[in-house]
Structures are given as structure tokens and as C-alpha cells.
N, C-alpha and C positions, 0 to 999 in steps of 0.2 A: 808116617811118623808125626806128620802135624798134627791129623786128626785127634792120634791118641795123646802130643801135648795140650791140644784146645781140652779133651774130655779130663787131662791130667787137673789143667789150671782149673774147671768148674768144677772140680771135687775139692778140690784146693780153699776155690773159693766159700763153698756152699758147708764145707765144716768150717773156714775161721765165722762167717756171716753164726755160725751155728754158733760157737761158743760163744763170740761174741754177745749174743742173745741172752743165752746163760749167765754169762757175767754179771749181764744189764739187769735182769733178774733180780741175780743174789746180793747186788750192792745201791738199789734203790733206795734201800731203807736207811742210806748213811753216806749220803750223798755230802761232800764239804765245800763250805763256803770258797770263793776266791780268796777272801781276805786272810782267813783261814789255811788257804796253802802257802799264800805270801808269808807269814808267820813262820812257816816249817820247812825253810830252807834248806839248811844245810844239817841238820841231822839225818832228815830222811835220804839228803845228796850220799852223806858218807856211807848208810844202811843198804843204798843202791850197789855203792861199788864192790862192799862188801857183799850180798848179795850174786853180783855179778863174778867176782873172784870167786866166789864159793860154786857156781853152777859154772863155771869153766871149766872144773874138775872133772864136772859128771857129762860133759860133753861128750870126752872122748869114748865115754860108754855107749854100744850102740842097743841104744834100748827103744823099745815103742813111744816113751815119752818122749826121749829127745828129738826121735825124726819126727813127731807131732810136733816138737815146739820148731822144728825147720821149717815144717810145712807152712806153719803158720806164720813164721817170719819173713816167708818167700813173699806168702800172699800178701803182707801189711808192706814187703818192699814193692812190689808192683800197683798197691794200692796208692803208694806215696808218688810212681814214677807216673801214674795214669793222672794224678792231683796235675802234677808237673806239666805236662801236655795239656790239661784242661786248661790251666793256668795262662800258657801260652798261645790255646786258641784262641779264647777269651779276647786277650789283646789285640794279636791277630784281625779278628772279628769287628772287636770297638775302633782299629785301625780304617779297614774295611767299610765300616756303618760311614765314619766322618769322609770320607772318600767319596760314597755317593749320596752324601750329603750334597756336599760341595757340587757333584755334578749336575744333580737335580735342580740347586741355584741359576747355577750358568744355561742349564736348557730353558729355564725360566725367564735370564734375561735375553737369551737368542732367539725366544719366540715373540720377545715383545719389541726384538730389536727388527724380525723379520716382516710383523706387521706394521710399523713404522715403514720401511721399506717397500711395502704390496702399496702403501698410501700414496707415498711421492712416487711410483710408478704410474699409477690411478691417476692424478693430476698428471705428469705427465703426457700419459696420451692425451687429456683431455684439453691439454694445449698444443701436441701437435694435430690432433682433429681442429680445432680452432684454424691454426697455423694453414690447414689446408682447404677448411674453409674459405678463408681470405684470399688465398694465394688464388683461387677457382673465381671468386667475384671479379678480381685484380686482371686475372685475366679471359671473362667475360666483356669486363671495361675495355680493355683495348681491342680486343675483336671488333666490338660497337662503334669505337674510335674510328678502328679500319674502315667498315664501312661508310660510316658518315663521308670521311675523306676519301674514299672513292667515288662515295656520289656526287661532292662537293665537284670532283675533279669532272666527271664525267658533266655535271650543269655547264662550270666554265667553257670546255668543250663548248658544248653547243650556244653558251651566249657571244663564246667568239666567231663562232659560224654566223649566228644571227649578226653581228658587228661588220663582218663581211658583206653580207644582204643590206644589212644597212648605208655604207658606205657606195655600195652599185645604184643605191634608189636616191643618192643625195642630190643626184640632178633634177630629183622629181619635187624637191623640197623649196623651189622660187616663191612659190605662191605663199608658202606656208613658213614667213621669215619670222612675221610676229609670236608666232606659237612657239616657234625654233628655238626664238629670243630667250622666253620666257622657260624657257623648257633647259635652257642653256643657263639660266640663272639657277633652275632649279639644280642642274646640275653641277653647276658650281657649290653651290652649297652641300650638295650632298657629298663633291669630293673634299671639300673642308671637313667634313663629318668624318667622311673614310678615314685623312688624314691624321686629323684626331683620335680614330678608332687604330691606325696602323701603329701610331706613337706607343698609345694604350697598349696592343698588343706587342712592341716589340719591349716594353718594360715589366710586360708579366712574364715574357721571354726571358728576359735578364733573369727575373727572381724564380723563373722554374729552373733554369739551369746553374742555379747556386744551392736552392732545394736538392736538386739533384747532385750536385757534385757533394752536399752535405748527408746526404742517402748515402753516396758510393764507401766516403767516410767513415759510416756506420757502419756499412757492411760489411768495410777492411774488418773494425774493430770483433763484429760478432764473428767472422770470420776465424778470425786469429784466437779468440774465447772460446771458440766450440773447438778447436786444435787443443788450447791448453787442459781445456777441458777430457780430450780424450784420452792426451797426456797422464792426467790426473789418475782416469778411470784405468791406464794401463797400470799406473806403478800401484794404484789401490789394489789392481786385480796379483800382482806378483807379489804384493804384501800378502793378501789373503793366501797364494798358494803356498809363502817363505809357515806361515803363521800353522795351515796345515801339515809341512812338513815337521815341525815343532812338535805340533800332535803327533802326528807317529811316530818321532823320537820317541817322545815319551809313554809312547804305549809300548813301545818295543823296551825301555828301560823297567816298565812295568812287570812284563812279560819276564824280563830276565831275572828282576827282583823275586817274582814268584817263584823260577827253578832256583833261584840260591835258597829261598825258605823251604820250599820243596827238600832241596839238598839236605839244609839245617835238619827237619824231620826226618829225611832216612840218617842222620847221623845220629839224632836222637832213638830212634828205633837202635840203631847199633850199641850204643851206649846202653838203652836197655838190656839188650840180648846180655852184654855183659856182666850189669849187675844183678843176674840170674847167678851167675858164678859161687858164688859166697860171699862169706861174712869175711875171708880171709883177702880178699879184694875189695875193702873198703876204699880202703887209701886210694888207689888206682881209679876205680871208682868216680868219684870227690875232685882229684884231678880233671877227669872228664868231666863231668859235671861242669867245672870251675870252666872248659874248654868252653863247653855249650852255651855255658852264659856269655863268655865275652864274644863267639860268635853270633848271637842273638843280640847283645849291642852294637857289634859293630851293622848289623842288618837294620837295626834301628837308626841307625844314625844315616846308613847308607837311604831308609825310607825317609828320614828328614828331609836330607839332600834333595831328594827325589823331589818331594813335595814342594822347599824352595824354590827349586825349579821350576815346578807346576805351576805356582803362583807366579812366577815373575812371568813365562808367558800367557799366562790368564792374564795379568797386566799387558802385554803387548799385545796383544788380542782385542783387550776393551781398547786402547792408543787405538788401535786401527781401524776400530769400528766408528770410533768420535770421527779420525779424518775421511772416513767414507761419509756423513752424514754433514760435516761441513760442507764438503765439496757438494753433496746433493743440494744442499740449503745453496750454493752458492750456485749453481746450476737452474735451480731454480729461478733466481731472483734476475740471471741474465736470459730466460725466457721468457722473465715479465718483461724484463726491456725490450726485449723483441717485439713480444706481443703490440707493447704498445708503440714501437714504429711502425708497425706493419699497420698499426689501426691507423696512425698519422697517414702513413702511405695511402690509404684506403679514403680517407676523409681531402686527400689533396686529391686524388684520381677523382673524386666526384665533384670537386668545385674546377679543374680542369672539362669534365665532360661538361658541365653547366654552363661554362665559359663557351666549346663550343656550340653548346645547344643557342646559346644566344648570338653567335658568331652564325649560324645558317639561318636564324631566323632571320636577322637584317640581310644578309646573299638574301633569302627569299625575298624579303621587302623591295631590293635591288633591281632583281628579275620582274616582279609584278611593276614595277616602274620601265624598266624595259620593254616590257611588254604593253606599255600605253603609250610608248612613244609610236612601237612599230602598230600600233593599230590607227595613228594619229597619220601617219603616213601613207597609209592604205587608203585612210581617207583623200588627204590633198594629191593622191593617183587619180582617184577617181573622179574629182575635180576638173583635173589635167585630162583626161579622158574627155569629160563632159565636154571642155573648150574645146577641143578637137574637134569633137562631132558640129559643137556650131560655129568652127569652122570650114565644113565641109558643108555644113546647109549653106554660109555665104556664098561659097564661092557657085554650089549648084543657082543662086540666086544671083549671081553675076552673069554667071552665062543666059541666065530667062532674063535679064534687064542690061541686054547691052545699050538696049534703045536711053535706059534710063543714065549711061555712065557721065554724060554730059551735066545732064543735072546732078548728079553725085562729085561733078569734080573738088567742087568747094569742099565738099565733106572730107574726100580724100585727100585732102589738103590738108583738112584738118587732123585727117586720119594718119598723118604722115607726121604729123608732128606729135600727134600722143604714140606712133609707133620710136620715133624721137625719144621723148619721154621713156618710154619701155626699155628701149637700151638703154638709157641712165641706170634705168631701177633693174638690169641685169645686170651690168657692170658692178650695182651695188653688192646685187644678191652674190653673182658671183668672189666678188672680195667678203663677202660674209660668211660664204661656203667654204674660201680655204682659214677664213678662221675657225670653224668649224672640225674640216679637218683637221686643223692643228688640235682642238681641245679633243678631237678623238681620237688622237694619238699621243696625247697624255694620258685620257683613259687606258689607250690601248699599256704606257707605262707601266698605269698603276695596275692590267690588270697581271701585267708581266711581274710585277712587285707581290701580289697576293700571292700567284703561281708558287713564287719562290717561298713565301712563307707560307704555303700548303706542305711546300716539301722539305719544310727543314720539319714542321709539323710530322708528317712522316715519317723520315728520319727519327724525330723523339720519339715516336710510336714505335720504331723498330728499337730505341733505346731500352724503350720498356719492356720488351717484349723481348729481351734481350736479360733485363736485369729479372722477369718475374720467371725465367729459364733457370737463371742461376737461384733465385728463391726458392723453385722446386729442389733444384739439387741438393740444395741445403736440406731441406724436408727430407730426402731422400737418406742426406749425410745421417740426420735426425734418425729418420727410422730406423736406420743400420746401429746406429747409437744404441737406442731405445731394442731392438733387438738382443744386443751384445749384452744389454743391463739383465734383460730377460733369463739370457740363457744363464747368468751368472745366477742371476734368482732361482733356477730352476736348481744348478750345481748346491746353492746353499741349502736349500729345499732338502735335498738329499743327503747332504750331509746331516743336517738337521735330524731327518727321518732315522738316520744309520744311528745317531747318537742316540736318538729316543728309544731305538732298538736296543742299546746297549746298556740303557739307564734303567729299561725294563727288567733288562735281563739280570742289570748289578740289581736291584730292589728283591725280583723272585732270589737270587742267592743269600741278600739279606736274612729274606723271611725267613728261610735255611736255615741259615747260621745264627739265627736269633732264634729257631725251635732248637736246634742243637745244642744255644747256648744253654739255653730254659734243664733242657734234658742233662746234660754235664751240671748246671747249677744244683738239683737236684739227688744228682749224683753225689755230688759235692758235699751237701747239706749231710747225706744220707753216714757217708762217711765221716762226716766230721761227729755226725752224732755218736758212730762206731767208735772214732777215736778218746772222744767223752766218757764213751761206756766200759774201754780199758784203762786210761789213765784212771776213771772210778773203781775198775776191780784189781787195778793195780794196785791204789791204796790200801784197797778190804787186805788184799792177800799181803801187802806189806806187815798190816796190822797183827794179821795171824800169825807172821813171818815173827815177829815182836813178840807176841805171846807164847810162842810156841822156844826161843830162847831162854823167855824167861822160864819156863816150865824147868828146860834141859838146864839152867844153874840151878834152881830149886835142888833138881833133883840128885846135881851132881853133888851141891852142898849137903843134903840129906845123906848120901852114898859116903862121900869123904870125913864128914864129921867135924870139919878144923874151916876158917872162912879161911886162911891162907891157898888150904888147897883151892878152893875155889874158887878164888882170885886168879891162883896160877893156874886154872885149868879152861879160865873163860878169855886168855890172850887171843887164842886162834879161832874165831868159832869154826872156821872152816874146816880146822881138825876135830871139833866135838860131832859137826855135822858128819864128817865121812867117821867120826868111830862110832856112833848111833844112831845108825839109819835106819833100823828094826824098830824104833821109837815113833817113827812117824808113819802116819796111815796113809793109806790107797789114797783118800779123795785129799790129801794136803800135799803129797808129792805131786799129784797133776797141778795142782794151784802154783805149784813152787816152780814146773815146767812152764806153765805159761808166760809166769813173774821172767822168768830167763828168756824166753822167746820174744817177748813184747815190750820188755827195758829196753832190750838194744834196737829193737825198731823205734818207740817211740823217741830214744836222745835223738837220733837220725830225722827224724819226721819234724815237717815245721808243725807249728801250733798255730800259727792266724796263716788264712791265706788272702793274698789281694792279688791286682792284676800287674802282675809281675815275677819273678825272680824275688822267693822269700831267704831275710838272712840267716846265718848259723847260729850270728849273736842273739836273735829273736829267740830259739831255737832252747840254747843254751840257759835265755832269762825264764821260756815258759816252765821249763825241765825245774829249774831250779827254784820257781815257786812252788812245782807244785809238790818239791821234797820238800821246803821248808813251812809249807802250810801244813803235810800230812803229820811234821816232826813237832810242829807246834800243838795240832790237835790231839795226837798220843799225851805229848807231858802234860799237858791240861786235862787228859781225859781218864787217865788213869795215873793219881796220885801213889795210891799204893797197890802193892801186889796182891794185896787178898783181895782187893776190886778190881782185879781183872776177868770175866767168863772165863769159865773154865770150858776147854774144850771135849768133847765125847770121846774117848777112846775105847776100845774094847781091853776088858780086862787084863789083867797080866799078874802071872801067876808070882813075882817077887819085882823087886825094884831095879835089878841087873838086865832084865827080858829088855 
């Protein structure tokens, strides 16, 4: 049954296309102005009703003309209901086009928002590579440190072992008091230096460990900032997910707008099927109609809506994006501050290691001076040594000169009193000896005093090595950071991708709906020209319709004899029509069919169309110029009745036929 109404509609359509043609034809040659139907209002309006009263009659006749004029007023109603749907695509469409207008913007600015974003990512590593650079030199430096002060420690070591050797050989030191002296001055002076030097170092002490407690300060601070910091990055990242769920609201509001339009068209579809029904279901009809359109406004309005919406979270979208790019900018500019303590750190770590490079060069200075004392003393052993030996030649020379000990007595007299003498100058040495000791046991103080300030030295070396621990973790904290930022980068990435997938895909249905439109435009054009080409042969035939009245009072007046009669006999023409119907020929009753078929389609049918919902009152204005423009051009065009063409008829055998 489909099949054979698809094949019913294209016979349908392909004979009105056909008369239509014919029409367009026979009424080229008197084609009338607009200005010209505006003129001809309302006479031609009254000649219409007239007219239409009069082929009401012949309706009820079921003759081949009148189901010809049915057919053709099905096809000129489906032609009007197919305008109506084009109408509505149309907008639909232009709806549609500004939709991915709009979306094609927004990917526009999420691409330029996204490589802004790859940038300050890009500097970012390039300051935590920096960041871990320094951190690697920072603690290279205190490795270095350690060493040194292990060697340092391991020297002391052994020059206090040497101080011990020293003090076992001080009894060897009588001979050698002058050198002692002087050697003791110089070491006076050199612990005047030391002292000076310990002073020095305990007031760069002072200012290292206010440096440092001014470091620790810092730390809290960038500590507590990379917190707020991720703070930040978490509520950015629950905004972007609140902001995504927004978006699929509104695609799923999209989604459902569609099945309500959807709906709208198969109700239109129904409403079709209906106005297949008849002529005598107009009213009904028009109702629905009237139904269709304020359902089609309120979807309008419901698409407003929609779109408000749209925009106000595209506004809270771009809000979210500004506070994502502050917070970067401001994330930034506390890793410049980082960067540059970290350089400060890095430029104090190298004038500490300077400090001690010149702190072991004088220990060395120290040591090389120790080491000429104990070779000064190696000397005056072997001295000590030497008098021994000629010692022992005397005495082997006392036993070979016992004979001489008589004559030697004087000497040993003498001998006795410079051995006299000798004890004075031991008793001396020896009181020089324990001031000696005494000053080596100040040494020994100061070296207990360095001791301790190797190892608070130490201590601040494990401080550091303690605080470039917590630096890494920081780094550490960083790159976890810096990962999270990543992975977020990669999620936008993707969403990015899905939209551009989807932008693609709203463009290719564009292109669609914009050949569809072309094709309906076309369509459009084709019929309006149809419609042109009947309100054209609706005049011609109105005009015959004219003529051919006037023929039937001629001739009634000729028949009667008296103008009275023919006055009263031209009240009804509807009654002259159904009593002389044998008067009119074959090819005027089909014109006269048409005239019937295609008046009540065209008062129905609008005259202009736009992308919208056309009025009745348009409807009603274009109807009513284009009777009063055809009513104007009849009175103007035929003054009198012998200038009217006379029409062809075939002969007739008396004036009654």
C-alpha cells in the first residue's frame, strides 16, 4: 500500500507539474504588473467568491473534472505542507551553522590556551633541571668539605702524636735554649695570629649561622607556597572537572532538545497525514497547524534557554582558565625566587669552601713550621751525642794519664768550678724547660680549642647535608608536581582531541545541511515559480470567466427582448451558469475546473516565504491584491463590450442551443 501511494503521489505530482507548464504557456503573453494587481482588489476578491459559490455546486458531481481539480488541489496542499517543513529546516539549519560557529571559536581559543600552557610547562622543567643542577654541585661541595675535614682531622692526629715525641726529647733541648728562645717568640707570635685567626673564625661563625637560620626562614616560607600552591592546583583541577561536568549537562540538554524537535517532526508528519483528509477538514487542520507553531516556539525558546546557558558556562570556563594561568604566572615567579636562593646558597657554599681552602693552607704553613722545629732538634741530639762521645774519649784519656792527674789537679779545679757554673746554666735551662712546658700546654689548649671548632665545623657540614636532603625532596615534591600538571595536560589534550572530533563532525553535517539547504532552496524557487505560473493563469481564466458572463447577459438580453428581463435574470449568475451549461465548451469547463481547484489552494498557500512561520494576514494581503490588481486591469482594459475578443465556439444551430 505504500508503494502504490508513493506511485499514486508522483502521477499526482507529474500531471499538476504538467498543467502547470501549460498554464505557464497560455498566459505569458499577459503577464500583469504588481502595481496593477494592487489596483484590482476587490472586485476581482467578490468575482472569486462568486466563482467559488458557483463551482461548489458542481462539486458534488462526480465527474472526471472535479476528481482532476482534487487531485490537483492534494498535490498544491502537499506542496504548501513540503514549503512548511523546508521552512523549518531552514532555520533549524541556520540554528545549527551559528552552533558550530560558536564551537569552532572556543576550539580556537583552547588551542591557544593549550599552547600557552605546553610553554610554562617547557620553562618549568627547565627550572627544575636548573633546580637539580645546583642541588648536585651543593652537594658535591659538601662531600669535598667532608673530606678536607677528615684530612684536616687526620693531620691534627698526627701533629699531636708529633707534640708527644716532642715533649719525650725536651730533655734533649739544654744546649739549644737560644734557638728555643727565639723559636718561642716566634711562636708566640704565631699564636697571637692563630688567636686573631680563631676570633675571625668564630665571627664568620656567628654570621654563617644567622645566614643559615635566615636559609631555614626561607625554606619554611617556599615550603608553605609550594602547599598553597598545590592547594591551588587541586581546587583548579575540581573546577575543571565541575566545568566538564557543565559540558555534559549540556550535551545531554542538547541531546534531548533534538528528540523533542525529532518529536515536533513526527507530529508534523501526522498533521500531514491529516491534511490529506479534505477540504472539509480545514478548520481542524489550521487548528493543528496553529498547535505546530506554538510548539515550534516554545522549542525556540526552550533552544534560547539552552543557549543562555551555553554562554554563561563558556563564561565560567574562560573565569577558570584566567585563574589557572594566574596561579601559573604566580608559580612561576616563586620558582624564580627560589632559583635565586638556591644561586645565593650556591655562591655562600663557595666562599665558605674558600674560607676553608685558606684555613688548610695556613694548618699547612703551621705543620711546615713544625716540622723545622723537629728537625732543629734532631739536630741539638746529635750534638748531645757528639759531647758524649768526647766524653768517653776523656775519660778513655784519664785512665792512659793517671801519671798526668797531678798535673791536671789545678785544671780540675778549674774544671770544677765551670762544672759549678753548668749547674747554674741547668738549673737555668731547666726553669726554661718548664716554661716551655707550660707554653705547650697552651698550645696543647689551643689545639683542643681548633679540635672543637673542626667539629662544630662538622656538625654544620652534617647541617647541610641535612638541609641539601630536604632540597632534593623538595625537587622530588616538584617533580610529583610537575607530573600531576602533566597528566592534567595530557587529560586536556584529549578532551581537546574529542571536541575537535566533534567539531569535525558538526562542520561535515554543516556541509550536509547547507547542500540540503541549496537543494530545498531550489526546490523552493521552483515552486514559487509554479505558484507565479497559477496565480498567472488564474487571472487569464478569471478574465475568460469575465467574458464569457458577459457573452451569457448578451445573449440572454438578445433571447428576452426587454433590459428589465435582463437585469432580473443576471441576479444569480450561479443560476444562469447551472441553466446553460451546453453553452460552454470542452476546453473552458476544464479552465473553469482548475479556477475551482487552485482558488482554494492558493487563499490557503502563503505568498512570500522567510525563515519562519508565514502569517494568514500576509496571506490574505497578497490574495487581495492580486484580485484587485486583476479587477483594476479588466476595467481599464476593456471599456466597452464590442472590445472584448470574442471567443471561438463551434457553431449552433439557433440562439436557445
Amino acid at each position: 500500500m505504500g508503494n502504490k501511494n508513493l506511485n499514486l503521489n508522483k502521477l499526482n505530482r507529474k500531471s499538476s507539474m504538467l498543467i502547470l507548464k501549460r498554464m505557464a504557456q497560455q498566459s505569458q503573453h499577459n503577464l500583469p504588473s504588481r502595481q496593477s494587481l494592487a489596483r484590482q482588489k476587490p472586485e476581482i476578491f467578490e468575482k472569486f467568491n462568486k466563482i467559488l459559490r458557483s463551482f461548489n455546486i458542481k462539486k458534488t458531481m462526480p465527474t472526471s473534472e472535479t476528481s482532476q481539480s482534487i487531485a490537483t488541489s492534494a498535490n498544491l496542499e502537499k506542496m504548501s505542507t513540503l514549503l512548511k517543513e523546508k521552512d523549518k529546516r531552514i532555520a533549524e539549519l541556520l540554528q545549527y551553522e551559528y552552533g558550530a560557529k560558536k564551537a569552532i571559536e572556543q576550539k580556537n581559543w583552547q588551542q591557544e590556551a593549550l599552547e600557552t600552557e605546553k610553554q610554562q610547562v617547557k620553562s618549568l622543567e627547565k627550572e627544575n633541571e636548573s633546580q637539580r643542577l645546583a642541588l648536585v654541585e651543593s652537594r658535591q661541595h659538601a662531600l669535598q668539605l667532608e673530606r678536607a675535614m677528615q684530612f684536616l682531622q687526620n693531620r691534627i692526629d698526627e701533629l699531636i702524636a708529633d707534640k708527644t715525641e716532642m715533649t719525650e726529647k725536651s730533655e734533649g733541648l739544654k744546649e739549644s735554649l737560644a734557638v728555643i728562645s727565639r723559636n718561642n717568640e716566634e711562636l708566640n707570635l704565631h699564636s697571637q695570629q692563630l688567636e686573631s685567626k680563631l676570633s675571625d673564625e668564630i665571627r664568620e661563625k656567628i654570621e654563617f649561622e644567622k645566614e643559615i637560620y635566615a636559609l631555614y626562614k626561607q625554606f619554611n616560607v617556599l615550603k608553605d607556597s609550594i602547599e598553597s600552591n598545590k592547594q591551588a592546583l587541586l581546587s583548579q583541577h575540581k573546577a575543571t572537572e565541575d566545568a566538564q561536568d557543565a559540558f555534559r549537562n549540556a550535551e545531554r540538554l542538547n541531546h534531548e532538545l533534538k528528540a523533542s524537535l525529532n518529536a515536533c517532526k513526527d507530529d508534523v508528519a501526522g498533521i500531514k497525514q491529516h491534511l490529506t483528509q479534505g477540504l472539509r477538514d480545514a478548520k481542524e487542520l489550521e487548528n493543528r497547524y496553529a498547535e505546530a507553531v506554538a510548539e515550534r516556539v516554545e522549542t525556540l525558546k526552550a533552544l534560547h534557554q539552552h543557549r543562555r546557558e551555553h554562554d554563561r558556562q563558556h563564561l565560567e570556563l574562560l573565569d577558570v582558565n584566567e585563574r589557572l594561568g594566574a596561579s601559573l604566572v604566580r608559580e612561576k615567579e616563586e620558582r624564580s625566587s627560589f632559583n635565586e636562593k638556591i644561586s645565593y646558597l650556591s655562591n655562600f657554599l663557595v666562599k665558605t669552601e674558600s674560607k676553608l681552602r685558606l684555613s688548610l693552607s695556613k694548618e699547612e704553613q703551621l705543620l711546615e713550621k713544625l716540622d723545622l722545629a723537629q728537625i732543629e732538634n734532631d739536630l741539638h741530639e746529635s750534638q748531645i751525642s757528639g759531647l758524649e762521645a768526647i766524653k768517653a774519649q776523656l775519660e778513655k784519656d784519664q785512665d792512659a794519664h793517671q801519671g798526668e792527674l797531678q798535673h791536671f789537679e789545678e785544671q780540675l779545679h778549674q774544671a770544677s768550678q765551670d762544672i759549678a757554673l753548668l749547674h747554674n746554666a741547668n738549673d737555668q735551662l731547666q726553669q726554661e724547660i718548664i716554661a716551655v712546658t707550660v707554653q705547650s700546654e697552651d698550645k696543647q689548649l689551643q689545639l683542643d680549642e681548633a679540635q672543637q671548632h673542626l667539629a662544630k665545623k662538622v656538625r654544620e657540614s652534617a647541617l647541610l647535608n641535612e638541609k641539601i636532603e630536604e632540597f632534593l625532596l623538595r625537587d622530588i615534591e616538584a617533580r610529583n608536581v610537575h607530573e600531576a600538571l602533566q597528566q592534567a595536560n595530557t587529560l586536556l589534550q584529549n578532551d581537546l582531541q574529542n571536541k575537535e572530533k566533534k567539531i569535525k563532525e558538526g562542520i561535515e553535517k554543516v556541509s550536509s545541511q547547507e547542500k540540503e539547504i541549496l537543494r530545498w532552496e531550489d526546490k523552493w524557487r521552483e515552486t514559487n515559480q509554479s505558484r507565479q505560473i497559477l496565480e498567472e493563469k488564474i487571472q487569464d481564466l478569471e478574465k475568460i470567466e469575465q467574458r464569457h458572463t458577459q457573452l451569457q447577459n448578451l445573449l440572454l438580453g438578445f433571447g428576452s427582448g426587454s433590459p428589465a428581463s435582463v437585469t432580473a435574470g443576471i441576479h444569480d449568475p450561479s443560476q444562469l451558469r447551472s441553466s446553460t451549461p451546453s453553452v460552454l465548451p470542452l476546453e473552458t469547463r476544464l479552465k473553469i475546473a482548475e479556477i475551482e481547484s487552485t482558488s482554494e489552494q492558493t487563499i490557503r498557500r502563503h505568498p512570500r516565504l522567510q525563515f519562519g512561520v508565514p502569517a494568514e494576514d500576509d496571506v490574505k494581503e497578497e490574495i487581495a491584491d492580486v484580485n484587485t490588481g486583476n479587477a483594476n486591469q479588466n476595467a481599464n482594459a476593456y471599456p466597452n463590450l464590442f472590445d472584448i475578443p470574442q471567443m471561438k465556439t463551434p457553431p449552433k444551430q439557433n440562439l436557445f442551443d
